[in-house]
C-alpha positions in Angstrom: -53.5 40.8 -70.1 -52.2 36.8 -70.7 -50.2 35.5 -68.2 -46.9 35.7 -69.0 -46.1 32.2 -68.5 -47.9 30.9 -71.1 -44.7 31.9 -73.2 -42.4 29.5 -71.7 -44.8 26.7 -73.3 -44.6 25.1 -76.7 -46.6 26.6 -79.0 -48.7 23.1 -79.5 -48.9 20.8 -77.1 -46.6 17.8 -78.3 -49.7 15.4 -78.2 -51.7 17.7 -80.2 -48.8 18.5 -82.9 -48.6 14.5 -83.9 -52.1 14.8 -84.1 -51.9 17.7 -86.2 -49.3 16.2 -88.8 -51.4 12.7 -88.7 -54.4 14.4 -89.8 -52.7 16.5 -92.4 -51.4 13.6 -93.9 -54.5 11.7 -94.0 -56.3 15.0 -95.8 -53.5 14.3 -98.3 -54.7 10.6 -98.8 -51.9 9.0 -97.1 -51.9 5.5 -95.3 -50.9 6.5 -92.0 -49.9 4.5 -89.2 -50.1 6.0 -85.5 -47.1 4.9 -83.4 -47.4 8.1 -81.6 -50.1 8.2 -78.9 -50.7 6.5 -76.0 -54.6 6.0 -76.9 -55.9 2.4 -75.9 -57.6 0.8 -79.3 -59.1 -2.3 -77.7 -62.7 -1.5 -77.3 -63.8 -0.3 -73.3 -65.6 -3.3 -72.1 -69.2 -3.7 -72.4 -70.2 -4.1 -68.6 -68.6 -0.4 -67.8 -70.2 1.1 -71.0 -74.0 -0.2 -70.1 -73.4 0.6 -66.7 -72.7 4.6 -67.9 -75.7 4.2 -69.8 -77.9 3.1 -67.5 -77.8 5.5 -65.1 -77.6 8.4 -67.4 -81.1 7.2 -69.1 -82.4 6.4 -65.6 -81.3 8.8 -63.2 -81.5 12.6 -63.1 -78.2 14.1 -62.7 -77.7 17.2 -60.6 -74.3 18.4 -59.3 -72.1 15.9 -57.9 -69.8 16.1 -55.2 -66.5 17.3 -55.3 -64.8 14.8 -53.6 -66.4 12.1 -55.6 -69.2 9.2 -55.3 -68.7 7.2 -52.0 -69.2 3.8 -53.6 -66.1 4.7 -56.2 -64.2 5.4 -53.1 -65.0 2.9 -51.4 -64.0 1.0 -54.4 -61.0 2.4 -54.9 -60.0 1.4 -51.2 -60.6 -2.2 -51.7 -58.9 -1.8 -54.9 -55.4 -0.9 -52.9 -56.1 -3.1 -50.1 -56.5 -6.1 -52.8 -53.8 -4.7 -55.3 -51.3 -2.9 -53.1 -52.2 -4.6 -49.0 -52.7 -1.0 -48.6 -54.9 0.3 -46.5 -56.4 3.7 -48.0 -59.6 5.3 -46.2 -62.4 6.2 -48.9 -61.7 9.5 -47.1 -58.6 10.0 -48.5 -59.3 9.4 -52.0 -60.4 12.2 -54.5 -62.6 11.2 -58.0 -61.4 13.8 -60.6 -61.7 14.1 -64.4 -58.4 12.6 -65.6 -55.2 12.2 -63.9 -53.9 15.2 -66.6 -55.9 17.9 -65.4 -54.9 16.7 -61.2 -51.1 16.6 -62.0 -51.1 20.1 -64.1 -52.9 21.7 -61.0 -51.3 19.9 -57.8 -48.5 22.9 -58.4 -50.6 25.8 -57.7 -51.6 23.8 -54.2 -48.6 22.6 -52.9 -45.8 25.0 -53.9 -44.9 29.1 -54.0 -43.6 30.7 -56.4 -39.9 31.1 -54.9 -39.8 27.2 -54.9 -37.4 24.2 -57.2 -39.5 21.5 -58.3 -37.6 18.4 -59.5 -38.5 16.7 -62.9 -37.6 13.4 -63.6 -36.3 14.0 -67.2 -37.6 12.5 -69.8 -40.8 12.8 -68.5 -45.1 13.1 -69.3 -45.0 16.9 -70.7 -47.7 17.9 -68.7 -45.1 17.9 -65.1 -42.8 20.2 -66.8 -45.7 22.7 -68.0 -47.8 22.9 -65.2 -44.5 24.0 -63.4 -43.7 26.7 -66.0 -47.4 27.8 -66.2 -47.0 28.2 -62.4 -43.9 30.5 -62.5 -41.9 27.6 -60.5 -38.3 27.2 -61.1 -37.6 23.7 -62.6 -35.0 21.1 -61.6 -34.3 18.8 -64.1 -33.3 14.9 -62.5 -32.3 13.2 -65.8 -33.1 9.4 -66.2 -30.4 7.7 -68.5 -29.6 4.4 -69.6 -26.6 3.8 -67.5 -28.6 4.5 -64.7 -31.4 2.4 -65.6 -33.5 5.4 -66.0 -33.8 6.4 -62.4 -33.2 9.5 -61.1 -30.0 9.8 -59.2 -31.2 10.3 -55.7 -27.4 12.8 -55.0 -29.4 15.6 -57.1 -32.2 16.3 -54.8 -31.3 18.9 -52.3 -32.9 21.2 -49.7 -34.1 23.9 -52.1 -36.7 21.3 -53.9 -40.6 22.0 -52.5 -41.7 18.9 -54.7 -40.5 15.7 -56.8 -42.6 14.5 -59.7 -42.0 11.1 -60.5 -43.9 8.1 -62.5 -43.6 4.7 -62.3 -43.7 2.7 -64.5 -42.5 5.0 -66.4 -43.9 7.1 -69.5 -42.0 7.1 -71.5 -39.2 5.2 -70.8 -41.1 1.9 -69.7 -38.6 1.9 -66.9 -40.1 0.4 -63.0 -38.2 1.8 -59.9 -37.8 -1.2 -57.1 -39.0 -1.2 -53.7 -35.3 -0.9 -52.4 -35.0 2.5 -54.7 -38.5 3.8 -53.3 -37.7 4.0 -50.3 -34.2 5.3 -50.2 -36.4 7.8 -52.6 -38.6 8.1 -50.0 -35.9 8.7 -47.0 -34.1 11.5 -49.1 -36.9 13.5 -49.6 -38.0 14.0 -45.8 -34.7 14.4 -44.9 -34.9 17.6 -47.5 -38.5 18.2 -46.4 -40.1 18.0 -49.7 -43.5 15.8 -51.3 -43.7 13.3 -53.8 -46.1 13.8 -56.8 -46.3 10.0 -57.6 -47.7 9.0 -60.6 -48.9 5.5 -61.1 -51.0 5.8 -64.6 -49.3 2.1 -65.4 -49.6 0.0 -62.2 -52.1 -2.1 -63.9 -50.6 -2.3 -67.3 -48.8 -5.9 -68.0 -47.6 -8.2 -65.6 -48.8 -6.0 -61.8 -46.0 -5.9 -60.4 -45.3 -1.7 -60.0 -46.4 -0.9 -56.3 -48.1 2.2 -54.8 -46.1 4.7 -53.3 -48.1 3.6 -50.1 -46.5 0.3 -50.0 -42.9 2.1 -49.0 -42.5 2.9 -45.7 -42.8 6.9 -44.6 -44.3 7.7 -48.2 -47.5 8.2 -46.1 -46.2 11.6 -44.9 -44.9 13.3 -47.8 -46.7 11.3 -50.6 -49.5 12.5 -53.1 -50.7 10.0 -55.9 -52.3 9.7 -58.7 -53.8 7.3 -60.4 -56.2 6.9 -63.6 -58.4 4.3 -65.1 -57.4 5.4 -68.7 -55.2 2.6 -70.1 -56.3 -0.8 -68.6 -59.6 -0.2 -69.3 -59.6 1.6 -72.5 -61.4 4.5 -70.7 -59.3 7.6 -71.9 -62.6 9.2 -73.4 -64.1 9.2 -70.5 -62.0 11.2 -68.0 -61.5 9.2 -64.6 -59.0 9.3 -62.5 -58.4 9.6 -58.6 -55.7 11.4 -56.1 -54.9 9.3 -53.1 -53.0 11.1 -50.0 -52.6 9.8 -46.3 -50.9 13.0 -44.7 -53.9 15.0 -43.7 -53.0 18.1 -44.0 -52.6 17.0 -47.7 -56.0 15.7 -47.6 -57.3 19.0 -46.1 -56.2 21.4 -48.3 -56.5 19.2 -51.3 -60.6 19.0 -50.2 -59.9 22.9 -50.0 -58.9 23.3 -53.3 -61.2 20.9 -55.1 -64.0 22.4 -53.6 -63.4 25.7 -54.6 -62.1 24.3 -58.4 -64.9 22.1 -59.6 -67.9 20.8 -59.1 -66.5 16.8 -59.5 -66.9 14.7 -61.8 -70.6 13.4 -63.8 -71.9 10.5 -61.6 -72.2 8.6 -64.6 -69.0 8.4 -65.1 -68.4 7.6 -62.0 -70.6 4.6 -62.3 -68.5 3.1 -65.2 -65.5 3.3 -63.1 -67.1 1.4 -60.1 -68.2 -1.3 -62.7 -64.6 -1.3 -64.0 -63.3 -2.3 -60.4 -66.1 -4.2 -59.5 -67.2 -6.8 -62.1 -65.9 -10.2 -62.7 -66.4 -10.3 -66.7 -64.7 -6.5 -66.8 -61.6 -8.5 -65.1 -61.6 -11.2 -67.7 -61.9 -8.4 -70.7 -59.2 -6.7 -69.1 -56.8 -10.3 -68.8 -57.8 -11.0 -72.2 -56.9 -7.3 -73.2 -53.3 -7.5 -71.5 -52.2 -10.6 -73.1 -53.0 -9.2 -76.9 -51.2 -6.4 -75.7 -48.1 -8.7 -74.6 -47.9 -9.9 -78.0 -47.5 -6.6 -79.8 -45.3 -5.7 -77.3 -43.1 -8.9 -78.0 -44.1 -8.1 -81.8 -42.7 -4.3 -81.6 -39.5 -5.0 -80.0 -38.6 -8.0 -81.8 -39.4 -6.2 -84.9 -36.8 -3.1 -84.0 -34.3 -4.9 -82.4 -34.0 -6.7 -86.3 -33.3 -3.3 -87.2 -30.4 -3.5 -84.9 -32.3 -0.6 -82.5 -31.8 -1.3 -79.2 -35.2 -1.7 -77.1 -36.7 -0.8 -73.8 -39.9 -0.4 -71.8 -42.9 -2.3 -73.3 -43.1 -4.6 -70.1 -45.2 -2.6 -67.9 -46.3 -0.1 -70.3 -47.5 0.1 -73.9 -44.3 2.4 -74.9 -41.2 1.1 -76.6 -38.3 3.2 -76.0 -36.3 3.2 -78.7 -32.6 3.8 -80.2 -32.3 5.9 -83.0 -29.3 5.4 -85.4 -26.2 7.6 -85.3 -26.9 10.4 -87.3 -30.3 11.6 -86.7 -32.0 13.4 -83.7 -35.0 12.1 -82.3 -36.5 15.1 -84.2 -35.0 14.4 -87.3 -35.7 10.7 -87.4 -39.1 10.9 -86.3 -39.4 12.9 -89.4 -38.3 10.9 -91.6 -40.5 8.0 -90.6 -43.2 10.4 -91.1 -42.5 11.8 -94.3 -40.9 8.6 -95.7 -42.7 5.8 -94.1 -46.0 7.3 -93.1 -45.2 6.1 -89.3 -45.8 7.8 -86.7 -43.6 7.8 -83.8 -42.9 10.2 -80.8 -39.3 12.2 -80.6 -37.7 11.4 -77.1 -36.5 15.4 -77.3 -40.5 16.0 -76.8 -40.3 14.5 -73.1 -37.0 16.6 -72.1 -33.4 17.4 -72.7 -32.8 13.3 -71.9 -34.8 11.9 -74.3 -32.7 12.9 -77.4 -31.3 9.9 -79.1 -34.7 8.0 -78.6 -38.4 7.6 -80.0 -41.2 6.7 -78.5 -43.7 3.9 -80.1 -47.1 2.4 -78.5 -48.8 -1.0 -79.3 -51.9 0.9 -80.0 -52.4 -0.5 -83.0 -53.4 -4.2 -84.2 -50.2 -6.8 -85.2 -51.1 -6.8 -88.7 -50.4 -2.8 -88.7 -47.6 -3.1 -86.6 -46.0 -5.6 -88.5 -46.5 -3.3 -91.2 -45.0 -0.8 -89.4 -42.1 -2.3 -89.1 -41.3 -3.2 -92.5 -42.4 0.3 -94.0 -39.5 1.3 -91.6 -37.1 -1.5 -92.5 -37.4 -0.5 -96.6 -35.6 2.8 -95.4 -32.6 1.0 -95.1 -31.3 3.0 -92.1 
């Protein structure tokens, strides 16, 4: 018998269906440019590929441990210390396999099946399908313009078990302050709840997004997640960590990996201590983020001509963009597709509040971009 719940998913995974139609249309011979995807295209610096290398070709792997290498940990710690002036014990962080696979699971750990879990909305599919996989009853907290696409704190109430949240925000491009953190932070112990936190961009653009660990209180309630994915271009290789300072958190998170998986390949693991550790990896990664800064100024330049409004694109690679009257995302994504061979993301895919936008990355280099644009701009919208 399948579970039943895998009916109240999509049929394809929104990812995997722009993939689907990209492909299609390149079988066909079409010129196709990917908008879509939040895939890094700069090359993953050398320094972290040799060191995967190496110690696959030198070392013979047997199973690792759950809770990840030691030396990534203690990595990782001096990376929040440095990056955050948070102190976080290497005890307290967990290695996994990408942040996806943590953030789809950290349901079946932390909730029952009675319980609300609040969604900001629009929001990374994968929050509001691990919930429905789950059999979890869904609050949606939508994150509009007017409210500069935070949550409005009034809707969380004393039925919600859990809160997931990102920031900076995918897909939006949205960052929460400090001062909304923590009233963030206050409301959800008073309603005796945890915080999934997110934090897939804090190192993408300028560094200025904080930990969850930097607010006051957010040690108690707070699990988060980070991932080494976009500022290193290290999506392929399936790294992330889970950071908690409550340990009962800890304790049962141990618990569950244990029982889960059998951690992630040292090898791996390697690369990502390489990508916190080395100098020249840190220059790559400067050099990296200021190409990216450009597109980013290229992309919304270039839709803000086509009088569509603009936001995100500082602390993430999205643009979140303003369709013209008349369309739905749907519908206009469509047409870029069908018409323009571009391929952008429908804000409807990321929730009930992302109608009226798409979603584009600076994945791709200026001279496609640029051809983007104009490909767009003969459409005379």
């Amino acid at each position: 018998m399948i579970n039943k719940n895998f009916k109240k998913l999509s049929e394809n995974y929104l990812f995997q269906e722009l993939a689907l139609k990209r492909n299609e249309l390149i079988k066909q011979g079409k010129d196709v440019i990917a908008l879509a995807i939040g895939d890094p295209d700069l090359e993953t610096p050398m320094p972290i590929r040799e060191a995967m290398a190496k110690e696959i070709l030198e070392v013979y792997h047997k199973y690792p441990e759950s809770e990840g290498m030691l030396e990534l940990r203690q990595a990782l710690s001096q990376y929040y210390k440095k990056r955050f002036k948070v102190n976080m014990p290497a005890d307290n962080i967990f290695i996994s396999f990408g942040a996806k696979t943590d953030l789809f699971d950290v349901v079946r750990v932390f909730s029952n099946t009675e319980d609300v879990i609040a969604v900001q909305d629009p929001a990374y599919p994968v929050y509001e399908n691990s919930i429905l996989f789950e059999g979890r009853n869904i609050k949606y907290l939508p994150c509009i313009e007017e409210n500069n696409f935070l949550p409005d704190l009034n809707l969380l109430d004393k039925n919600i078990a859990l809160a997931y949240l990102c920031y900076p925000n995918n897909p939006t491009g949205a960052t929460a302050p400090k001062s909304y953190l923590a009233e963030l932070i206050k409301k959800l112990k008073q309603i005796n709840a945890l915080l999934i936190y997110d934090i897939a961009y804090a190192d993408f653009g300028p560094r200025m997004a904080p930990s969850i660990f930097s607010i006051p209180g957010a040690k108690d309630i707070a699990l988060e997640f980070g991932s080494f994915s976009k500022p290193y271009s290290m999506t392929g290789y399936r790294l992330s960590w889970f950071a908690a300072k409550n340990p009962e958190i800890v304790k049962y998170w141990q618990k569950f990996r244990n029982n889960r998986d059998s951690g992630c390949s040292n090898y791996i693991q390697k690369a990502g201590i390489t990508a916190l550790t080395s100098p020249e990896v840190e220059k790559i990664v400067r050099k990296n983020m200021a190409e990216y800064s450009e597109r980013a100024k290229l992309l919304k330049t270039g839709f803000e001509k086509l009088t569509m409004q603009v936001f995100g694109l500082e602390h993430t690679p999205y643009a979140w963009v303003s369709i013209p009257k008349g369309y739905t995302s749907k519908s206009f994504a469509e047409k870029l597709l069908n018409e323009a061979y571009v391929i952008v993301t429908p804000g409807s895919g990321f929730g009930p509040s992302g109608e009226g936008y798409v979603r584009a990355t600076i994945f791709q280099p200026k001279a496609k971009i640029e051809e983007a644009l104009e490909r767009i701009g003969r459409l005379k919208l």
